[in-house]
C-alpha positions as CSV (number, residue, x, y, z in Angstrom):
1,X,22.6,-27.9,-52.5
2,X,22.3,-24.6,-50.5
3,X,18.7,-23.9,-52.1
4,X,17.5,-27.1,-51.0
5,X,18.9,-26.5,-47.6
6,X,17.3,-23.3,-47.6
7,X,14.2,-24.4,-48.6
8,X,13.9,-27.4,-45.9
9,X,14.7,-24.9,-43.1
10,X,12.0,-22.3,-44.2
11,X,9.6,-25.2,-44.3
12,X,10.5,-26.5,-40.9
13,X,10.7,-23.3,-39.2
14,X,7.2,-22.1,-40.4
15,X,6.0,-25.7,-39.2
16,X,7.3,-24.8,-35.7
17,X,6.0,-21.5,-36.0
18,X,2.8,-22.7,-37.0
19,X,2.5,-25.6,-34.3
20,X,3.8,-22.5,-31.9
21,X,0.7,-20.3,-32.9
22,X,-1.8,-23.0,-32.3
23,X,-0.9,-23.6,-28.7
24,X,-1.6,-20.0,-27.8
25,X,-4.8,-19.9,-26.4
26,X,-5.5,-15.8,-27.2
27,X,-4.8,-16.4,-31.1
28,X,-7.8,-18.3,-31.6
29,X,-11.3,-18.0,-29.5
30,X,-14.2,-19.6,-30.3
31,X,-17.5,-18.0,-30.8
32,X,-19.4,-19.0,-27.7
33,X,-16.1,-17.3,-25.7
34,X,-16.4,-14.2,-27.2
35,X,-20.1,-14.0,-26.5
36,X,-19.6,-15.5,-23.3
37,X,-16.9,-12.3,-22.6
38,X,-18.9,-9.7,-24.0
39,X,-21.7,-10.7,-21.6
40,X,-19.4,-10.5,-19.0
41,X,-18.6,-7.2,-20.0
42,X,-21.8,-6.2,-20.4
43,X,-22.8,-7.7,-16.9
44,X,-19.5,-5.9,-15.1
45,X,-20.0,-2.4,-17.4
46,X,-16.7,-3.0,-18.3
47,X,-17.5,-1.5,-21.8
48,X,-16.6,2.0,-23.0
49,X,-19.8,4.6,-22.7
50,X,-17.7,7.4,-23.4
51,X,-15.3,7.0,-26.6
52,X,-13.7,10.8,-26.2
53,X,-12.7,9.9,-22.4
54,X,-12.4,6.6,-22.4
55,X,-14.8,5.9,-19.3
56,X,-16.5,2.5,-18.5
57,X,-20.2,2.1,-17.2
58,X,-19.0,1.2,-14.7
59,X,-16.7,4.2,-14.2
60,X,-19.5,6.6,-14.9
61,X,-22.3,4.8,-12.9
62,X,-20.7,2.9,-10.4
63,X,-24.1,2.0,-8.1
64,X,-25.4,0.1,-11.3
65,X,-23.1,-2.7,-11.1
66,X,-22.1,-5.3,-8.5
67,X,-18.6,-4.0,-7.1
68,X,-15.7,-6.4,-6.8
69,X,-15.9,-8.4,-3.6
70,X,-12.6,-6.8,-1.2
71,X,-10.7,-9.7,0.1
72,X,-11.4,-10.1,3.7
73,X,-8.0,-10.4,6.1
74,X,-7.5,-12.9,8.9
75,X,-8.2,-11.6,12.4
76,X,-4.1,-12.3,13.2
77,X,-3.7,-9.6,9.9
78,X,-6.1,-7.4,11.4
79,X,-4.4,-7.2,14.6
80,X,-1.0,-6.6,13.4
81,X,-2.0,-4.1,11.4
82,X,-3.7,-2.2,14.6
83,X,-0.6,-3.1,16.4
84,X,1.4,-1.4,14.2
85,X,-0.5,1.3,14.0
86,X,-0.2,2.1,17.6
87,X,3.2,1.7,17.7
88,X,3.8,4.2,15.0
89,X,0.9,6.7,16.4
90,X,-0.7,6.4,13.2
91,X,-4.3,6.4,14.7
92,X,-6.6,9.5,14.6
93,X,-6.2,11.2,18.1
94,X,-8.8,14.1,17.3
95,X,-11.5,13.9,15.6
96,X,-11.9,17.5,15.1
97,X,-9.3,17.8,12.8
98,X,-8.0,14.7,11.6
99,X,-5.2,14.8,13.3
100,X,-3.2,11.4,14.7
101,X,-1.1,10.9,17.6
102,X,1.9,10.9,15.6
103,X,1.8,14.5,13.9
104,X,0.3,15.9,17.3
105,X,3.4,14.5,19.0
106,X,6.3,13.8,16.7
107,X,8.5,13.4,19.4
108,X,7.3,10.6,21.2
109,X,7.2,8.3,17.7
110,X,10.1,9.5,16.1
111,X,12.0,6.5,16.7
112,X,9.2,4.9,15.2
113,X,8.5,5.1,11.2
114,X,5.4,4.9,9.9
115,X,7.0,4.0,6.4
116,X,9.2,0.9,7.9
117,X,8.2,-2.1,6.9
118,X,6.4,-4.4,10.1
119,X,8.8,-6.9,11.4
120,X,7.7,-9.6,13.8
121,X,9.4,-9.0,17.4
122,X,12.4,-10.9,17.5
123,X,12.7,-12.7,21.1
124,X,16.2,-10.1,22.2
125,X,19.4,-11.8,23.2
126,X,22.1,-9.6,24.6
127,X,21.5,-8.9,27.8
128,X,20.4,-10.8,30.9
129,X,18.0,-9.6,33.5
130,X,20.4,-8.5,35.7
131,X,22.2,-6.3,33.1
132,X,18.7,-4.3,32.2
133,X,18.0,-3.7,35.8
134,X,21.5,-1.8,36.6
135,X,20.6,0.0,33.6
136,X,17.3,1.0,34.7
137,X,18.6,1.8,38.0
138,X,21.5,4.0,36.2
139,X,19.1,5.5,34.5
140,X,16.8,6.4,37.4
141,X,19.6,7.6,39.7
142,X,20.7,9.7,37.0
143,X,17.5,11.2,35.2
144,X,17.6,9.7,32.3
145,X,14.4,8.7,31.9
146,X,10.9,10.3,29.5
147,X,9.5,12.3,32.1
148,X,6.6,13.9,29.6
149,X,5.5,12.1,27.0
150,X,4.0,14.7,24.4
151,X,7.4,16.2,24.6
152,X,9.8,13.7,25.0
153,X,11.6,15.8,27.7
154,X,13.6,13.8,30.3
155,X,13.8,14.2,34.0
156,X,17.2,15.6,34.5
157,X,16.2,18.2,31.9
158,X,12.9,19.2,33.2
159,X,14.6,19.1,37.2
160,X,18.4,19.8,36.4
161,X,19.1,20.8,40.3
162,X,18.0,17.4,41.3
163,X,20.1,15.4,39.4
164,X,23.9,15.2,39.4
165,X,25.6,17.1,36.6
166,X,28.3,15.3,34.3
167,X,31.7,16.4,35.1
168,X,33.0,18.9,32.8
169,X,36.2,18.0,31.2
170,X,39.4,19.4,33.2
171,X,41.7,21.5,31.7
172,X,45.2,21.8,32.6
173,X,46.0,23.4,35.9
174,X,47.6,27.0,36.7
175,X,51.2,24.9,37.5
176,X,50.4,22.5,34.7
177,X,50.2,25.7,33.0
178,X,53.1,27.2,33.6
179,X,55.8,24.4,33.7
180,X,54.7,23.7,30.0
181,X,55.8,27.2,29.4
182,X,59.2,26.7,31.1
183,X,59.5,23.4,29.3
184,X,58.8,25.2,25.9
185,X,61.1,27.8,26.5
186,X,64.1,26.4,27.0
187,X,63.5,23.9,24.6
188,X,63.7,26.9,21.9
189,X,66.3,28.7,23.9
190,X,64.8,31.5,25.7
């Protein structure tokens, strides 16, 4: 009974298996596809000239065949990408060297990375109007604004005299001082 179990199985499952094989569409090509791919090939220099490097035709004489269409970006694209690039000073500021705004003044994009991912401006919801002017006017009346730009330097450092200094923190007074000694010592008996 088990053989003839065994046997209806095997014949089922290669039946499957079979069925399975036919379905796949790289297992079997017809002639006219293969010929139709190797002209393709042939067309696109996609066939190996060299066998000890491996290069294509197309590899080793790339002005002989038609290069790959690039796919073009919407204008909205476009401009977010320059966008971005401004923001992050990613944009060549001499031409000279090569050099762009962001390496010839680090500290004015530093907040900004050029390796973050571009997020769309959120619309911000904290704080009203009135809340960001007494900011800006705290920030004014205390110097706390960029004052140079390639350095980052703010105007209560670059004009320290014209701007109030914070309050250093108080220590204890001379009579502070001396009633904590009196207090400690005759709390250990002396």
């Amino acid at each position: 009974m088990n053989t003839r179990l065994s046997i209806v199985a095997l014949a089922l499952s290669s039946l499957v298996a079979g069925h399975a094989l036919a379905a796949d569409a790289s297992v079997g090509k017809t002639r006219d596809e293969v010929r139709a791919e190797l002209a393709q090939a042939i067309r696109s220099g996609d066939m190996i000239a060299d066998g000890a490097t491996g290069q294509r035709y197309n590899q080793i004489a790339p002005q002989l065949y038609a290069q790959p269409v690039a796919v073009s970006k919407s204008r909205a694209e476009v401009a977010g990408e320059r966008d971005a690039a401004i923001r992050n000073g990613d944009l060549i500021a001499d031409g000279a060297t090569g050099q762009r705004y962001n390496q010839i003044a680090p500290a004015q994009f530093a907040a900004v990375r050029a390796d973050a991912p571009v997020v769309a401006a959120a619309p911000s919801v904290g704080k009203t109007r009135a809340e960001v002017k007494a900011e800006l006017a705290e920030a004014i009346r205390t110097g706390d604004m960029v004052a140079d730009g390639a350095t980052g330097a703010k105007y209560n450092e670059l004009f320290p005299t014209s701007y109030a200094q914070p309050a250093l923190a108080q220590g204890n007074s001379r009579d502070d001082v001396r009633a904590g000694r009196v207090e400690s010592r005759s709390s250990n008996g002396g």
